[in-house]
SEFIZA-3560 file (N, C-alpha, C; in Angstrom, 3 decimals):
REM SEFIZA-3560
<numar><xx>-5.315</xx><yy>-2.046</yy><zz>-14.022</zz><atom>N</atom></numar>
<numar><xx>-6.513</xx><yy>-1.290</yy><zz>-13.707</zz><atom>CA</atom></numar>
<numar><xx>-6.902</xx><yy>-1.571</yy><zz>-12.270</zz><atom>C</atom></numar>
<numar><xx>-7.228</xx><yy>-0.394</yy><zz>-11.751</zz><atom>N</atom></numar>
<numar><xx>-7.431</xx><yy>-0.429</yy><zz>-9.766</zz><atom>CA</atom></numar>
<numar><xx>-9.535</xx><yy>-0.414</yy><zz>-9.532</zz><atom>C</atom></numar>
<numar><xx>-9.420</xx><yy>-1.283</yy><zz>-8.854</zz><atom>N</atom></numar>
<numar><xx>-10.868</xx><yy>-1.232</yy><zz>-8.810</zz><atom>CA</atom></numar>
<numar><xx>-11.234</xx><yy>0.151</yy><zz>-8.188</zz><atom>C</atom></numar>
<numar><xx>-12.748</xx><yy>0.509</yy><zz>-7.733</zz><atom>N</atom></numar>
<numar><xx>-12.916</xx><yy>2.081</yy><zz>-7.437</zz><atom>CA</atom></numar>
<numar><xx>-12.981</xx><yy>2.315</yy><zz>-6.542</zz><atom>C</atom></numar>
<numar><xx>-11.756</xx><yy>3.366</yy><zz>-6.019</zz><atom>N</atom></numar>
<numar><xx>-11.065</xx><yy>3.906</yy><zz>-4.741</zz><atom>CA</atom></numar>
<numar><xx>-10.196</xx><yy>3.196</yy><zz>-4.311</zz><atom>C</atom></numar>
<numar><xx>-9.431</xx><yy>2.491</yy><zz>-4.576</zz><atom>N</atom></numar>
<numar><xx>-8.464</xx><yy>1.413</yy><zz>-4.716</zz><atom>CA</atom></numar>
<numar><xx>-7.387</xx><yy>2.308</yy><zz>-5.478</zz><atom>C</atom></numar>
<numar><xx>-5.818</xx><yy>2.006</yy><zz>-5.050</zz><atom>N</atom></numar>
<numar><xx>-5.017</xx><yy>2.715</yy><zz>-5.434</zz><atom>CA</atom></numar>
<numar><xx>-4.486</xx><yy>1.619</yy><zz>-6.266</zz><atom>C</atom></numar>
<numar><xx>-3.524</xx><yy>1.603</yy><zz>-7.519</zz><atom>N</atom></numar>
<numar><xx>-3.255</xx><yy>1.152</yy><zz>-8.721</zz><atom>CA</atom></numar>
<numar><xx>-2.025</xx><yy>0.003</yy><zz>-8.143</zz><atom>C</atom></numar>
<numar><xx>-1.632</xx><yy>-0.258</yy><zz>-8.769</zz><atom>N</atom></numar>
<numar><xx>-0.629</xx><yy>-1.504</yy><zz>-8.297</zz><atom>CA</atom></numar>
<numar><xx>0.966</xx><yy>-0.710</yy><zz>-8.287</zz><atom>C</atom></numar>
<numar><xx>0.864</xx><yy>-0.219</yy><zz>-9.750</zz><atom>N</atom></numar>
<numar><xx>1.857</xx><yy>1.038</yy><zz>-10.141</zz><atom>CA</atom></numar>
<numar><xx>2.317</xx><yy>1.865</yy><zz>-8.987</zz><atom>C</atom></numar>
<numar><xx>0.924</xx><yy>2.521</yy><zz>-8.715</zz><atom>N</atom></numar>
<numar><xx>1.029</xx><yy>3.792</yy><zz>-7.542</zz><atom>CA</atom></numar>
<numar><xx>1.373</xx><yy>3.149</yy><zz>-6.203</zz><atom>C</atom></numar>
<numar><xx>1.468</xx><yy>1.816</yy><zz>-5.874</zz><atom>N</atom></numar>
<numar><xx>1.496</xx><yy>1.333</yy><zz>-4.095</zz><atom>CA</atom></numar>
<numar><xx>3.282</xx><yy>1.079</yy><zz>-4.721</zz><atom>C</atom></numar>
<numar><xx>3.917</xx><yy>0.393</yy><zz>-5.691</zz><atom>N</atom></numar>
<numar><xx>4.925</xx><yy>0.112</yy><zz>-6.159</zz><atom>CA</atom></numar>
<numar><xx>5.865</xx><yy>1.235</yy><zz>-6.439</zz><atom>C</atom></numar>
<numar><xx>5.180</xx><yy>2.396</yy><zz>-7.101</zz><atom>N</atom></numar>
<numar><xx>6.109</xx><yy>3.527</yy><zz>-6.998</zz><atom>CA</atom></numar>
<numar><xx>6.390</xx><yy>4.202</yy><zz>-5.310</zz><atom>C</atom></numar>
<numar><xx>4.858</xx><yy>4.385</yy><zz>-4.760</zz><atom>N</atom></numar>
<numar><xx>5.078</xx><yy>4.739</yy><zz>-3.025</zz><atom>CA</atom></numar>
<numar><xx>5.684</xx><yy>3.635</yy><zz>-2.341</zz><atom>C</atom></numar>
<numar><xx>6.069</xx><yy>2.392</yy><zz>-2.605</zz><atom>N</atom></numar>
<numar><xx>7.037</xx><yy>1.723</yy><zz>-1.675</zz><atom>CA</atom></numar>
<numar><xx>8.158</xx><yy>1.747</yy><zz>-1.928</zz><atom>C</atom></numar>
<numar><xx>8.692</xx><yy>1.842</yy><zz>-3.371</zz><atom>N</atom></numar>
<numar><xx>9.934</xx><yy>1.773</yy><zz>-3.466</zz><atom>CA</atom></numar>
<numar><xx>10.687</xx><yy>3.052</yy><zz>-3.190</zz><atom>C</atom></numar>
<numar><xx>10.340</xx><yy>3.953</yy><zz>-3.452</zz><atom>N</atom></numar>
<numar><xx>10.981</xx><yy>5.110</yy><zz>-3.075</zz><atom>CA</atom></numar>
<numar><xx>11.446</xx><yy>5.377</yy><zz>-1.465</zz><atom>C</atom></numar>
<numar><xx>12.537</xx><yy>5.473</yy><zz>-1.262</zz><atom>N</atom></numar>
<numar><xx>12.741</xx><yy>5.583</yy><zz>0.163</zz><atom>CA</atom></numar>
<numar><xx>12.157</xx><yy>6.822</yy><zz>0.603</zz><atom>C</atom></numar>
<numar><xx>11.877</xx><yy>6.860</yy><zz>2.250</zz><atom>N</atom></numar>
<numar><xx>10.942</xx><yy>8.031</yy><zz>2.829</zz><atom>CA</atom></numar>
<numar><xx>11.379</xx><yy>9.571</yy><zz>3.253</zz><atom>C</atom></numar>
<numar><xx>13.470</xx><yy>8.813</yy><zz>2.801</zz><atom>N</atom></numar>
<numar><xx>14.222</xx><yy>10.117</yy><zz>3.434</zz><atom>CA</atom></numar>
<numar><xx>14.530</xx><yy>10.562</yy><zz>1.609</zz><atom>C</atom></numar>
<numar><xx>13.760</xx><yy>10.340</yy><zz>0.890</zz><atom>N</atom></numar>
<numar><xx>13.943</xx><yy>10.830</yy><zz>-0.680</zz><atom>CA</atom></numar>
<numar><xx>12.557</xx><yy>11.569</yy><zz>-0.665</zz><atom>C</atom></numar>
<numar><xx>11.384</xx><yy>11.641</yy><zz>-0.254</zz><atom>N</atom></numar>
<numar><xx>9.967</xx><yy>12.012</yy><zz>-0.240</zz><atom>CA</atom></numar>
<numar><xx>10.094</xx><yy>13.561</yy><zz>0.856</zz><atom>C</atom></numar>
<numar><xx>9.023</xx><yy>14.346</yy><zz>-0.165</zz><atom>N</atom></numar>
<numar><xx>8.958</xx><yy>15.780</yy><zz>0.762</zz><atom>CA</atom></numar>
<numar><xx>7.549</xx><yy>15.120</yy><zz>2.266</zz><atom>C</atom></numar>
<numar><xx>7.400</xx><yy>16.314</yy><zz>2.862</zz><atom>N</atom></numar>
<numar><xx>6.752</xx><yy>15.993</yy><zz>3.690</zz><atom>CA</atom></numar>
<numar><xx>5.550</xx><yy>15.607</yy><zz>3.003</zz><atom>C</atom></numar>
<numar><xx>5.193</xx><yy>16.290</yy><zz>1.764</zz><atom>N</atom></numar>
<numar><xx>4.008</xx><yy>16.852</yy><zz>1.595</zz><atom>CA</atom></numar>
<numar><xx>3.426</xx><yy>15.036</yy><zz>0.849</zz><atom>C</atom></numar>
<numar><xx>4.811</xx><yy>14.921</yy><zz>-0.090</zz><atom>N</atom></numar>
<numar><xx>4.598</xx><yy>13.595</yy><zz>-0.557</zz><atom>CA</atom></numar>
<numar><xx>4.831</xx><yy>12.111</yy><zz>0.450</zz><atom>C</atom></numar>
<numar><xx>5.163</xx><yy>12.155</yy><zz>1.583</zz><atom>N</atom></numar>
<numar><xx>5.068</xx><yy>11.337</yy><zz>2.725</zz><atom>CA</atom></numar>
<numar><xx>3.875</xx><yy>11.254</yy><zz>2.940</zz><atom>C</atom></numar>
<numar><xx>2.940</xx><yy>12.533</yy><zz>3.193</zz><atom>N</atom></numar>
<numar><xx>1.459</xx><yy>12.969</yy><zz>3.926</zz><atom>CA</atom></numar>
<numar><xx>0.485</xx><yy>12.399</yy><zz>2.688</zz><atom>C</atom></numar>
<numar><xx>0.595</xx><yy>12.409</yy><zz>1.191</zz><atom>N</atom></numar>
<numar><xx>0.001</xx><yy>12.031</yy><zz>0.404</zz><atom>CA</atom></numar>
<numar><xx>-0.105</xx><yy>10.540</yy><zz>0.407</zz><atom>C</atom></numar>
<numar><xx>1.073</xx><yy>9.684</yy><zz>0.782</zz><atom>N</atom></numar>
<numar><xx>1.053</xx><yy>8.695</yy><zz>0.204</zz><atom>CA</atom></numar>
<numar><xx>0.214</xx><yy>7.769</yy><zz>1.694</zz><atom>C</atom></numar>
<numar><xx>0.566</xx><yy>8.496</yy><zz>2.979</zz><atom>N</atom></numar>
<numar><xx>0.272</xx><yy>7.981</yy><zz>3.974</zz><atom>CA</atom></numar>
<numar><xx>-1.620</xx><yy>8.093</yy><zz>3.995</zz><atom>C</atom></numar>
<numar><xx>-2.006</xx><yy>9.124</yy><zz>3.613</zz><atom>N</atom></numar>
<numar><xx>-3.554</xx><yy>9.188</yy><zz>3.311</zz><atom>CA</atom></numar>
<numar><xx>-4.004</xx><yy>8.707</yy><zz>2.133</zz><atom>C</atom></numar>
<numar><xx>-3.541</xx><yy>8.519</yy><zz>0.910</zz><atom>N</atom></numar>
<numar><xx>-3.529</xx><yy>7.267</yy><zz>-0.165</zz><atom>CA</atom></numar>
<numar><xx>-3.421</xx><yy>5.917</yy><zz>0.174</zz><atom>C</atom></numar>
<numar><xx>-2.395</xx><yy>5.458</yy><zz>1.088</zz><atom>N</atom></numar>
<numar><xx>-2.624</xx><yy>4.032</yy><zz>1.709</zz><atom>CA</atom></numar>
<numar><xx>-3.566</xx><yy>3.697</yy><zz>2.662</zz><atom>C</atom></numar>
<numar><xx>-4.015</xx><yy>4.610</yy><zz>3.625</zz><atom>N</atom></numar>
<numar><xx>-5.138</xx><yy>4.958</yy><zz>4.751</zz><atom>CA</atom></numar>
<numar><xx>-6.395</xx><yy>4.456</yy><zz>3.928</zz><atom>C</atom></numar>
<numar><xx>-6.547</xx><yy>5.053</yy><zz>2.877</zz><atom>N</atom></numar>
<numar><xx>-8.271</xx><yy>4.984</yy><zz>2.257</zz><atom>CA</atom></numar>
<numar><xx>-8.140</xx><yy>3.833</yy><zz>1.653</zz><atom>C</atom></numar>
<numar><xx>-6.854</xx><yy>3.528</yy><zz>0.657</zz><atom>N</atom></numar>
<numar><xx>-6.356</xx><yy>1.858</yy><zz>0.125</zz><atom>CA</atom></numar>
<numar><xx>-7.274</xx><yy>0.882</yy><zz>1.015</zz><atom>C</atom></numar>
<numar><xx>-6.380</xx><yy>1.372</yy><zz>2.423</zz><atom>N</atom></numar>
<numar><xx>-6.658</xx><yy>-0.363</yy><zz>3.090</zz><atom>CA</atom></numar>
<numar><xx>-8.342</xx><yy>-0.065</yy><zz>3.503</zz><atom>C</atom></numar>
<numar><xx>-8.845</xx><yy>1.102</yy><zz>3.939</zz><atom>N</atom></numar>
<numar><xx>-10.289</xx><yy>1.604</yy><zz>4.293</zz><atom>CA</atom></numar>
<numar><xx>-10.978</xx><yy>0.871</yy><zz>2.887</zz><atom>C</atom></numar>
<numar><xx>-10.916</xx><yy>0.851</yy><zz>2.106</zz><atom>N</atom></numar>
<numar><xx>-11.569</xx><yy>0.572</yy><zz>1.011</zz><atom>CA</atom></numar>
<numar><xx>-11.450</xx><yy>-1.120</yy><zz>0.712</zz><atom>C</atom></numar>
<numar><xx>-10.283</xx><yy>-1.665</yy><zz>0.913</zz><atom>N</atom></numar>
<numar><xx>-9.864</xx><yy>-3.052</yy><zz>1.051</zz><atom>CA</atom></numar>
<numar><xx>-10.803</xx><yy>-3.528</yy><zz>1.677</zz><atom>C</atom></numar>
<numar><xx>-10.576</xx><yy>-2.775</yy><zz>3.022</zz><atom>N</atom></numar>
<numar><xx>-11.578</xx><yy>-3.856</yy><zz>4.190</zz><atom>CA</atom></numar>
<numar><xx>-12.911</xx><yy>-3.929</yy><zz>3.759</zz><atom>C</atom></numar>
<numar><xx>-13.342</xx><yy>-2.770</yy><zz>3.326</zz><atom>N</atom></numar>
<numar><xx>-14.731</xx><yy>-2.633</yy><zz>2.872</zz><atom>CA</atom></numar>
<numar><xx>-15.166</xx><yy>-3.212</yy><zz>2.006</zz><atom>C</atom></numar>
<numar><xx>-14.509</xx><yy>-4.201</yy><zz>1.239</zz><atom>N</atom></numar>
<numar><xx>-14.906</xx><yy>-4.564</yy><zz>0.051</zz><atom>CA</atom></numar>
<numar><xx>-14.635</xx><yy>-6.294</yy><zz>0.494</zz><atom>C</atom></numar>
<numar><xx>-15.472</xx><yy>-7.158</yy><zz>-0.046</zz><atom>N</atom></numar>
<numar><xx>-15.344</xx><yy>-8.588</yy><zz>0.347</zz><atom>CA</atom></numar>
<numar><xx>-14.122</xx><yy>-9.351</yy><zz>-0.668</zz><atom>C</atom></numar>
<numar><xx>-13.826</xx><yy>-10.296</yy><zz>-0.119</zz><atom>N</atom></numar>
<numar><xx>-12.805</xx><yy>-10.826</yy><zz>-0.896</zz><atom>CA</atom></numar>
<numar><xx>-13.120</xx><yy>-11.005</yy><zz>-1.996</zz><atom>C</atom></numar>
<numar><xx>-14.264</xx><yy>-11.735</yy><zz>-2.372</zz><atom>N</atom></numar>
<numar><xx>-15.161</xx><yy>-12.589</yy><zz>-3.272</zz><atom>CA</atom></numar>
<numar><xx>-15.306</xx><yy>-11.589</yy><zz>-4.467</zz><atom>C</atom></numar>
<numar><xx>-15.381</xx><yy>-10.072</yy><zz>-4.048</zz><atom>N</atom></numar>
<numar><xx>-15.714</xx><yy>-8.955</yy><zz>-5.024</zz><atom>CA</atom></numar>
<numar><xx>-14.233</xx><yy>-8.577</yy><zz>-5.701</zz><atom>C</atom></numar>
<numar><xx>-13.263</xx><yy>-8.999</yy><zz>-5.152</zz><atom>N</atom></numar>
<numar><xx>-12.483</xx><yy>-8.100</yy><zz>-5.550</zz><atom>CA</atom></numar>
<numar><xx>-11.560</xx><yy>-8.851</yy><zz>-7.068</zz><atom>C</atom></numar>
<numar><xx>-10.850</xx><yy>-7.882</yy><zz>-7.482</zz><atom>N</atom></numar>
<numar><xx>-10.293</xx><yy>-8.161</yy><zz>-8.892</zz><atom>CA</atom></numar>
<numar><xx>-9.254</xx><yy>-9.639</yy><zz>-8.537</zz><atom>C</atom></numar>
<numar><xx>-8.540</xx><yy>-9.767</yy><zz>-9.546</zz><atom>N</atom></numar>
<numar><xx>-7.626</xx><yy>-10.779</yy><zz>-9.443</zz><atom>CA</atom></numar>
<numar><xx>-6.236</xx><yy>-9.909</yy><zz>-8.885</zz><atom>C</atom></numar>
<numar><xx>-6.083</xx><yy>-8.819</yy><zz>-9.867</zz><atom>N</atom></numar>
<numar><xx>-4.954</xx><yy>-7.784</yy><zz>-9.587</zz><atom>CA</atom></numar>
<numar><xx>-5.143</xx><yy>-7.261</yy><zz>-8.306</zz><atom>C</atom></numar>
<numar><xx>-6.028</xx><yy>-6.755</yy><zz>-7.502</zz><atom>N</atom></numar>
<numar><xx>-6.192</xx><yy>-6.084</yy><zz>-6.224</zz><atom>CA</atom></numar>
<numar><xx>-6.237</xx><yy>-7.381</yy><zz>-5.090</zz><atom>C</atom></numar>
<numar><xx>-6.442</xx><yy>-8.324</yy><zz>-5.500</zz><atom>N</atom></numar>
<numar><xx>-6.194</xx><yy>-9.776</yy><zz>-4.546</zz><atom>CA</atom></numar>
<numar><xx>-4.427</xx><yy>-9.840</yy><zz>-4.308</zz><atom>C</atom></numar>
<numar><xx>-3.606</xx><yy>-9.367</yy><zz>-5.733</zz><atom>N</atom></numar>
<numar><xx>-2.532</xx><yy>-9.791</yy><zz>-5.344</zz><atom>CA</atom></numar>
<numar><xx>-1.871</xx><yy>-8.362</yy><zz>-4.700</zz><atom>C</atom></numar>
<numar><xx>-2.207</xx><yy>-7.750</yy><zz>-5.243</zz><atom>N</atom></numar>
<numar><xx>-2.043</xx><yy>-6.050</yy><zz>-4.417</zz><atom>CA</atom></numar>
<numar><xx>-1.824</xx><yy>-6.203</yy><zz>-2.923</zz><atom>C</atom></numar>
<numar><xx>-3.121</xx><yy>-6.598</yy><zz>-2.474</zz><atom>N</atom></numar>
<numar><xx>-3.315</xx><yy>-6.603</yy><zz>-1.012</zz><atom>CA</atom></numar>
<numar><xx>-2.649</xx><yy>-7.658</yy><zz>-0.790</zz><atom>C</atom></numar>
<numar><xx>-2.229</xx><yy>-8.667</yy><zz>-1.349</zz><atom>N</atom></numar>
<numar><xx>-1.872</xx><yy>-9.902</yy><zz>-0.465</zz><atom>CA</atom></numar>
<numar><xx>-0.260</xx><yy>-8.708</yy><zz>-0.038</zz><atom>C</atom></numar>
<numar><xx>0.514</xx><yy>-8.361</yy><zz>-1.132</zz><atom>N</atom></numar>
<numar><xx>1.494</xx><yy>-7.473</yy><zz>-1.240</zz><atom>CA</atom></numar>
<numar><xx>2.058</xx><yy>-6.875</yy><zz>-0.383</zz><atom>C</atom></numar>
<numar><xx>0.950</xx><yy>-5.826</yy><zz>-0.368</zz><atom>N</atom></numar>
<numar><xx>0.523</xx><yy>-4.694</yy><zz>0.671</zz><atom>CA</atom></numar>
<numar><xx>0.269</xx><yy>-4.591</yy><zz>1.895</zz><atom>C</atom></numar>
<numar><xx>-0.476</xx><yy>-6.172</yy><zz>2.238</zz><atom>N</atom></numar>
<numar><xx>-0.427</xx><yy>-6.131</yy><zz>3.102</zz><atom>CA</atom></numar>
<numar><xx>-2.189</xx><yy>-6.104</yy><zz>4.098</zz><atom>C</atom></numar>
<numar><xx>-2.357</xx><yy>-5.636</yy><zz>2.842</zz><atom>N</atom></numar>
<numar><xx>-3.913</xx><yy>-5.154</yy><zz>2.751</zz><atom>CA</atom></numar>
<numar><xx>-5.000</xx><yy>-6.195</yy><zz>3.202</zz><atom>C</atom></numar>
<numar><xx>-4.840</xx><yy>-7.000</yy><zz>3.632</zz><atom>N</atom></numar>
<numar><xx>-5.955</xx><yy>-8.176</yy><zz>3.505</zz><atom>CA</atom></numar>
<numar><xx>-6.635</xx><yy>-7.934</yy><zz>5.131</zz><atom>C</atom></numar>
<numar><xx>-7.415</xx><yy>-6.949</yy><zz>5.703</zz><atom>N</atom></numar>
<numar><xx>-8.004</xx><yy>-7.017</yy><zz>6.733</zz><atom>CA</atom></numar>
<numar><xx>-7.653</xx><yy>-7.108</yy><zz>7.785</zz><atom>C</atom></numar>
<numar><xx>-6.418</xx><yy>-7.400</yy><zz>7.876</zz><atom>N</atom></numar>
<numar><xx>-5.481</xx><yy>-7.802</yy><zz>9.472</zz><atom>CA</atom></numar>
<numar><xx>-4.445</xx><yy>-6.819</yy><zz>9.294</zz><atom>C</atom></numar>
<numar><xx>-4.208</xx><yy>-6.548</yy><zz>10.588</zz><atom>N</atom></numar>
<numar><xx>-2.720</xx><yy>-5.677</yy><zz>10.852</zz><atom>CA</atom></numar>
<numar><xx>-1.760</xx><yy>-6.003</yy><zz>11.165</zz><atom>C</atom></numar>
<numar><xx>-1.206</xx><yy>-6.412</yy><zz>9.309</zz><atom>N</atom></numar>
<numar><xx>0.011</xx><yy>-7.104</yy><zz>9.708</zz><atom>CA</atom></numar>
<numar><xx>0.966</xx><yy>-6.317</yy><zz>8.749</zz><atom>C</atom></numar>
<numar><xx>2.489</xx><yy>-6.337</yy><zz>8.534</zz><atom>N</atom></numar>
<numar><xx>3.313</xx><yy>-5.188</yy><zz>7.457</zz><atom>CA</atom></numar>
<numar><xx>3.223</xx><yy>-5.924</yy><zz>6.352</zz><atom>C</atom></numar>
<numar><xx>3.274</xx><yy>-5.113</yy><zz>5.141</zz><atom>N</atom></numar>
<numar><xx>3.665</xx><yy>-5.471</yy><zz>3.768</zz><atom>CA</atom></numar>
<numar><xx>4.587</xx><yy>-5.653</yy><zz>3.338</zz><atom>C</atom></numar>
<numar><xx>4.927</xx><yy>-6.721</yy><zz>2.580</zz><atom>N</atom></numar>
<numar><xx>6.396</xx><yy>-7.268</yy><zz>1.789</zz><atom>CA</atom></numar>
<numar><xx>7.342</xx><yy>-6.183</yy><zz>1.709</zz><atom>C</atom></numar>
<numar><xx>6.348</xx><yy>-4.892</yy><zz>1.381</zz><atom>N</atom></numar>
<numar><xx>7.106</xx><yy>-3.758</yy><zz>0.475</zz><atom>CA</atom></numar>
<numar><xx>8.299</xx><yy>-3.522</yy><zz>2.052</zz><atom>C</atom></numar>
<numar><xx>6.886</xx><yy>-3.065</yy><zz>3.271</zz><atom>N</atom></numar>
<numar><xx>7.071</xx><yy>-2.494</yy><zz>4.275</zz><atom>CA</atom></numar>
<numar><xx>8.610</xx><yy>-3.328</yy><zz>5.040</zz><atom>C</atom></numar>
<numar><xx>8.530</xx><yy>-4.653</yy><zz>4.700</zz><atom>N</atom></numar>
<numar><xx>9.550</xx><yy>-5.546</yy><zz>5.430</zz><atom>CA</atom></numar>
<numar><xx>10.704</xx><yy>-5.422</yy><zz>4.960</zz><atom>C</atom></numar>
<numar><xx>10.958</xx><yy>-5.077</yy><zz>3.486</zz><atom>N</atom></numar>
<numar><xx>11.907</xx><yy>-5.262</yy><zz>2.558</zz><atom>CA</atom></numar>
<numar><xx>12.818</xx><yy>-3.803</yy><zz>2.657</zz><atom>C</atom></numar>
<numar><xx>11.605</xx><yy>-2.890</yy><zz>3.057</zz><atom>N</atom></numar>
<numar><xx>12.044</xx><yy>-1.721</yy><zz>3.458</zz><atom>CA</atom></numar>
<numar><xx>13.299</xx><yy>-1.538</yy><zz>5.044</zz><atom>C</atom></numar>
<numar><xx>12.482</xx><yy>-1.954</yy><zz>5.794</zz><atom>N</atom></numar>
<numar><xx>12.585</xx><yy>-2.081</yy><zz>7.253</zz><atom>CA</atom></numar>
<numar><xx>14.449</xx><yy>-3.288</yy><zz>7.057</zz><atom>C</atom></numar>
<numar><xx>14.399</xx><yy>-4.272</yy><zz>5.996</zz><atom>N</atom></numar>
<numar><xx>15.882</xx><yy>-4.813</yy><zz>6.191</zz><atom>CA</atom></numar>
<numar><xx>16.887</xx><yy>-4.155</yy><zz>5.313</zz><atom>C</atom></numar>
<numar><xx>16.616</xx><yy>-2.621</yy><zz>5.172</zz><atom>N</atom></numar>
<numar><xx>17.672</xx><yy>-2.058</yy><zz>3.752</zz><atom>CA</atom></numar>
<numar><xx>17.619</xx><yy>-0.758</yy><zz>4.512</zz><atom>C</atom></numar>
<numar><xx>16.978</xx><yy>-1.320</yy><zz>5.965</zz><atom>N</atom></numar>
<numar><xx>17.027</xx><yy>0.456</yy><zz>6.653</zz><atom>CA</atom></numar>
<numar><xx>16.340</xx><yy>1.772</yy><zz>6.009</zz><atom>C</atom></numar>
<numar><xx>15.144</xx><yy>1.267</yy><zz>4.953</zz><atom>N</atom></numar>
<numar><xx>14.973</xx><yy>2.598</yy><zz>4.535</zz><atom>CA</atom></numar>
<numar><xx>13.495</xx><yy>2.975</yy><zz>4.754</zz><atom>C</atom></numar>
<numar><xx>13.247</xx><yy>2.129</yy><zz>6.166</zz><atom>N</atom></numar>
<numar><xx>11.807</xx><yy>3.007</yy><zz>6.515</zz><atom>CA</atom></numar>
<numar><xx>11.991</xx><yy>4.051</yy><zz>7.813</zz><atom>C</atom></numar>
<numar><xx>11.258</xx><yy>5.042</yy><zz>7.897</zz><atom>N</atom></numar>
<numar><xx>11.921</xx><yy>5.932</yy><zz>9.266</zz><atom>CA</atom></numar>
<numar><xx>11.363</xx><yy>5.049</yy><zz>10.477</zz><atom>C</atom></numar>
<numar><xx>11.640</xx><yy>5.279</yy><zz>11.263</zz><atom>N</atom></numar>
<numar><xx>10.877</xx><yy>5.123</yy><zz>12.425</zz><atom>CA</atom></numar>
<numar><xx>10.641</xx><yy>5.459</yy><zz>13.817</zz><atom>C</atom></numar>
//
């Protein structure tokens, strides 16, 4: 369960694993404005508030307030399957 406006653990796990040259534009553009409001909503929300599941989400993701890449994003980037 995803806290509110928070994307699901499922849904960041299905949008990372899928490579980006398998995704239409339309589903690239979805997932890129689905992760946009993710982390918008992350930041906005204090640590202290957040679930146990969305703590490990973001740790994941990447999500934790700083701009730094996600596990998903790194794991991607050494299997060659992020564009860039």
């Amino acid at each position: 369960m995803s806290d509110t406006g928070r994307q699901s653990l499922t849904d960041k796990a299905g949008a990372a694993l899928k490579p980006d040259s398998e995704k239409s534009y339309l589903e690239q553009g979805s997932d890129m404005l689905k992760g946009k409001a993710d982390s918008a909503a992350s930041s906005g929300q204090p640590q202290s508030q957040k679930s146990y599941t969305q703590e490990i989400g973001d740790a994941v993701s990447g999500n934790q307030n700083e701009n730094q890449s996600s596990l998903a994003d790194k794991a991607k980037d050494a299997l060659g399957m992020n564009k860039q």
